[in-house]
C-alpha positions as CSV (number, residue, x, y, z in Angstrom):
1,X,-138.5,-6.3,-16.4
2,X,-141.7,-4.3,-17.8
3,X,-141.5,-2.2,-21.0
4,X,-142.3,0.8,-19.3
5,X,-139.3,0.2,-16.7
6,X,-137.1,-0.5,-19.8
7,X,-138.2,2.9,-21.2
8,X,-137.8,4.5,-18.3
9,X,-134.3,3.0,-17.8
10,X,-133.7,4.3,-21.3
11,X,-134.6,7.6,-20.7
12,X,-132.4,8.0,-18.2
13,X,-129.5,6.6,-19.7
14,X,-130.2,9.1,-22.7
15,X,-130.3,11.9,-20.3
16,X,-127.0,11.2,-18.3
17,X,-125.6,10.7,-21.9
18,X,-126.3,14.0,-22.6
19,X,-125.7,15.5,-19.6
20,X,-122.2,13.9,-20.0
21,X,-121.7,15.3,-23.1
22,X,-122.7,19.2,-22.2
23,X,-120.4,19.1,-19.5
24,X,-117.4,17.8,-22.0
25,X,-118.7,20.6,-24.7
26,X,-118.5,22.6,-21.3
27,X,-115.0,21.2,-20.4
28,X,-113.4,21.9,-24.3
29,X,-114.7,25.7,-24.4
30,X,-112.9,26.1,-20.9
31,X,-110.1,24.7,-21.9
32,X,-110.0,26.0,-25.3
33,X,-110.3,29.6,-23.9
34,X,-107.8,29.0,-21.3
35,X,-105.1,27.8,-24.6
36,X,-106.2,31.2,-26.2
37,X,-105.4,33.4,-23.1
38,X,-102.4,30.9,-22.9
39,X,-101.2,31.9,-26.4
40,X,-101.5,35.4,-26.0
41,X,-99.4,35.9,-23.0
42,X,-95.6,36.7,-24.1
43,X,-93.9,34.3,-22.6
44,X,-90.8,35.7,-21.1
45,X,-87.5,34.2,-21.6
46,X,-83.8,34.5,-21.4
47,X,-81.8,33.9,-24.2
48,X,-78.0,32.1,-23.9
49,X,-75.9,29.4,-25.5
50,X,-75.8,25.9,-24.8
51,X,-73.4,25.3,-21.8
52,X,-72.0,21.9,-20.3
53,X,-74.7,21.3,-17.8
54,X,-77.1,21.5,-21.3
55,X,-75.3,18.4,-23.1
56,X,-77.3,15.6,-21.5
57,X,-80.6,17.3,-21.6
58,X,-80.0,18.4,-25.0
59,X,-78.8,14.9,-26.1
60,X,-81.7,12.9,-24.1
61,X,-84.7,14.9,-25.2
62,X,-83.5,15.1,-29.1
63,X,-83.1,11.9,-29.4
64,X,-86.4,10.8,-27.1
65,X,-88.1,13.3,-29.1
66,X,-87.1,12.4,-32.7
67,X,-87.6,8.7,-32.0
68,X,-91.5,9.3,-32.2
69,X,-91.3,11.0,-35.5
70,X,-92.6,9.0,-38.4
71,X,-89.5,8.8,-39.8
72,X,-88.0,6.6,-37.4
73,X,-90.6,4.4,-37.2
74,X,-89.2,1.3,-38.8
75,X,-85.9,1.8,-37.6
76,X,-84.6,-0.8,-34.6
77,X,-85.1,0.9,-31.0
78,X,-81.3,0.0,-30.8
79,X,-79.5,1.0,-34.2
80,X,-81.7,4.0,-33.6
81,X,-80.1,5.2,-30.5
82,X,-76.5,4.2,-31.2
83,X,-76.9,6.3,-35.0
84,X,-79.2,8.9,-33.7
85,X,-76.7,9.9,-30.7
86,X,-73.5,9.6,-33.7
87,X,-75.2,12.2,-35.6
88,X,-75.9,14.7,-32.8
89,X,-72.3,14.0,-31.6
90,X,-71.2,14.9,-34.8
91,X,-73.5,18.1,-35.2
92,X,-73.3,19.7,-31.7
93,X,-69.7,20.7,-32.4
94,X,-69.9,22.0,-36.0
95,X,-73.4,23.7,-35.4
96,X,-74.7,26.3,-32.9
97,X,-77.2,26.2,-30.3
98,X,-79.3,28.6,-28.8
99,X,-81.2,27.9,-25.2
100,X,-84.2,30.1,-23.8
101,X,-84.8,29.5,-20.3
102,X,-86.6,30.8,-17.5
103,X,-85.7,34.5,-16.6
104,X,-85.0,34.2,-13.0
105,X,-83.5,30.7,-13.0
106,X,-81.2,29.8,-16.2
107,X,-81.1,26.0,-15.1
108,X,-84.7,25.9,-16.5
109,X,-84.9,25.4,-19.8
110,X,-88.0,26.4,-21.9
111,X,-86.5,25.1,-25.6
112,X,-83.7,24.9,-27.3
113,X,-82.8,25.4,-30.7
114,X,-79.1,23.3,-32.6
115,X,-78.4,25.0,-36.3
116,X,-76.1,25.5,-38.8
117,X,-75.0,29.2,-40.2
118,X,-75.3,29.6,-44.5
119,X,-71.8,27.4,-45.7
120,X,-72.0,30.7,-48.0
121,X,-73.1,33.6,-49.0
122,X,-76.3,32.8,-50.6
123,X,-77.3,29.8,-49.3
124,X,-79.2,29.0,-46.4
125,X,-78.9,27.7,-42.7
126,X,-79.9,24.5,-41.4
127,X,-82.2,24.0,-38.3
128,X,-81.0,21.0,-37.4
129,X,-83.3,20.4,-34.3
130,X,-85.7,22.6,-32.1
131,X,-87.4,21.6,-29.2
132,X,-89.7,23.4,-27.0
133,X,-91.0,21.8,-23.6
134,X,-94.8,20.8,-23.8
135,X,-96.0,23.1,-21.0
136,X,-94.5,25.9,-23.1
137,X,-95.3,24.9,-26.6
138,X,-97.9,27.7,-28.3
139,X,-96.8,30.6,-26.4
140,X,-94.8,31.9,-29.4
141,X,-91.2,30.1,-28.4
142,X,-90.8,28.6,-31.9
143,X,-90.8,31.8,-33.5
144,X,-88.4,33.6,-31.7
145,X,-85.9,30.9,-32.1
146,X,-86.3,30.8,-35.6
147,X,-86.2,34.7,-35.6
148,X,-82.7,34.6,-33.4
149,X,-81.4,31.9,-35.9
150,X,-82.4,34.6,-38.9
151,X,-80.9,37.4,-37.1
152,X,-77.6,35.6,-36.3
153,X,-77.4,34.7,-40.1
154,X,-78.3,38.2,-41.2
155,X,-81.4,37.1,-43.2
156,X,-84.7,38.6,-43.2
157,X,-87.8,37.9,-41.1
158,X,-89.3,35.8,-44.3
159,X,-85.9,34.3,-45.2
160,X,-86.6,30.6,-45.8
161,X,-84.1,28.2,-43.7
162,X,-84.0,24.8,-44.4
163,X,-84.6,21.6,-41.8
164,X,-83.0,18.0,-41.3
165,X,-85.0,16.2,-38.7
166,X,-88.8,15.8,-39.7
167,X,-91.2,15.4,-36.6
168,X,-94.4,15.7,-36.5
169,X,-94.2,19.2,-35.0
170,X,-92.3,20.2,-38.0
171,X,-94.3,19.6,-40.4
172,X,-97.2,21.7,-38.5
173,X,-94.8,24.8,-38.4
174,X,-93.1,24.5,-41.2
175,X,-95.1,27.0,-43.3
176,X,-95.6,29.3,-40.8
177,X,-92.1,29.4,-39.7
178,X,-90.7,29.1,-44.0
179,X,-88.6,25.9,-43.2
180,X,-87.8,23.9,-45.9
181,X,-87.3,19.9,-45.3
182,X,-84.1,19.0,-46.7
183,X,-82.9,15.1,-45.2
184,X,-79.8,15.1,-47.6
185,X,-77.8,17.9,-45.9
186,X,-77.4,14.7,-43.1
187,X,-75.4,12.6,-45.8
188,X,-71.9,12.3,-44.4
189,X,-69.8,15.1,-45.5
190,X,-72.7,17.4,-46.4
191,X,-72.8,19.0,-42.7
């Protein structure tokens, strides 16, 4: 092969690299303005409680969810699932969930929030675990739960609640949401 053929062949690569790269700079700014329009649409919802039909969806993705959480990381696959499902067994009863769902069909479910009320006046309620679908997540879903669990607790819009499963997701919202990581309120007896 001659130099000049070398060069040439270089050239070209160089310009299909950058071609490649305008249409991914291209690609991102698409889809980054369609994730903005995304998150400024309301996303309309219905609000109701957990029913029967919810238990194994609500079981299934909490504990599919929290086993990718850093948390859980070293923990077997199997003691993992056999503890994991004990302690939402054990929470589901003495806790309170709240399900937003698709407005026209109720079977759909958009997220789901599982928390329990202050044990007092004073102190302050636990999100025990909130889950919002993937295809829903930045449309704003987060927030109203958390503003239905302050309202059902009679606290303020900037009331700070506490938290007992850390996931990754958690620890991007808790700030904005005020939630407080607290792992201890899982000890037995605490909850």
């Amino acid at each position: 092969m001659t130099r000049n053929r070398r060069y040439g062949m270089k050239r070209t690569f160089s310009h299909i690299l950058t071609q490649s790269e305008v249409e991914r700079d291209e690609i991102k700014r698409a889809a980054d303005a369609a994730a903005e329009v995304k998150a400024k649409e309301p996303l309309p919802v219905k609000i109701r409680g957990i029913n029967g039909d919810d238990l194994a969806f609500v079981y299934d993705s909490w504990c599919a969810s929290y086993s990718k959480s850093p948390v859980v990381g070293p923990v077997q696959p199997d003691l993992f699932k056999i503890e994991q499902r004990a302690c939402v067994t054990r929470l589901l009863p003495k806790s309170k969930q709240i399900v937003l769902c698709d407005p026209t069909e109720p079977k759909l479910i958009r997220g789901w929030i599982c928390y329990t009320p202050p044990p007092a006046p004073g102190k302050l309620p636990t999100i025990h675990y909130m889950l919002v679908k993937p295809e829903f997540q930045g449309r704003g879903l987060a927030r109203t739960m958390t503003d239905l669990v302050r309202t059902a607790c009679a606290l303020d819009a900037t009331s700070p609640m506490f938290y007992s499963h850390y996931t990754g997701v958690m620890r991007q919202v808790e700030r904005r949401l005020n939630l407080i990581y607290n792992p201890y309120l899982l000890q037995h007896g605490a909850i």
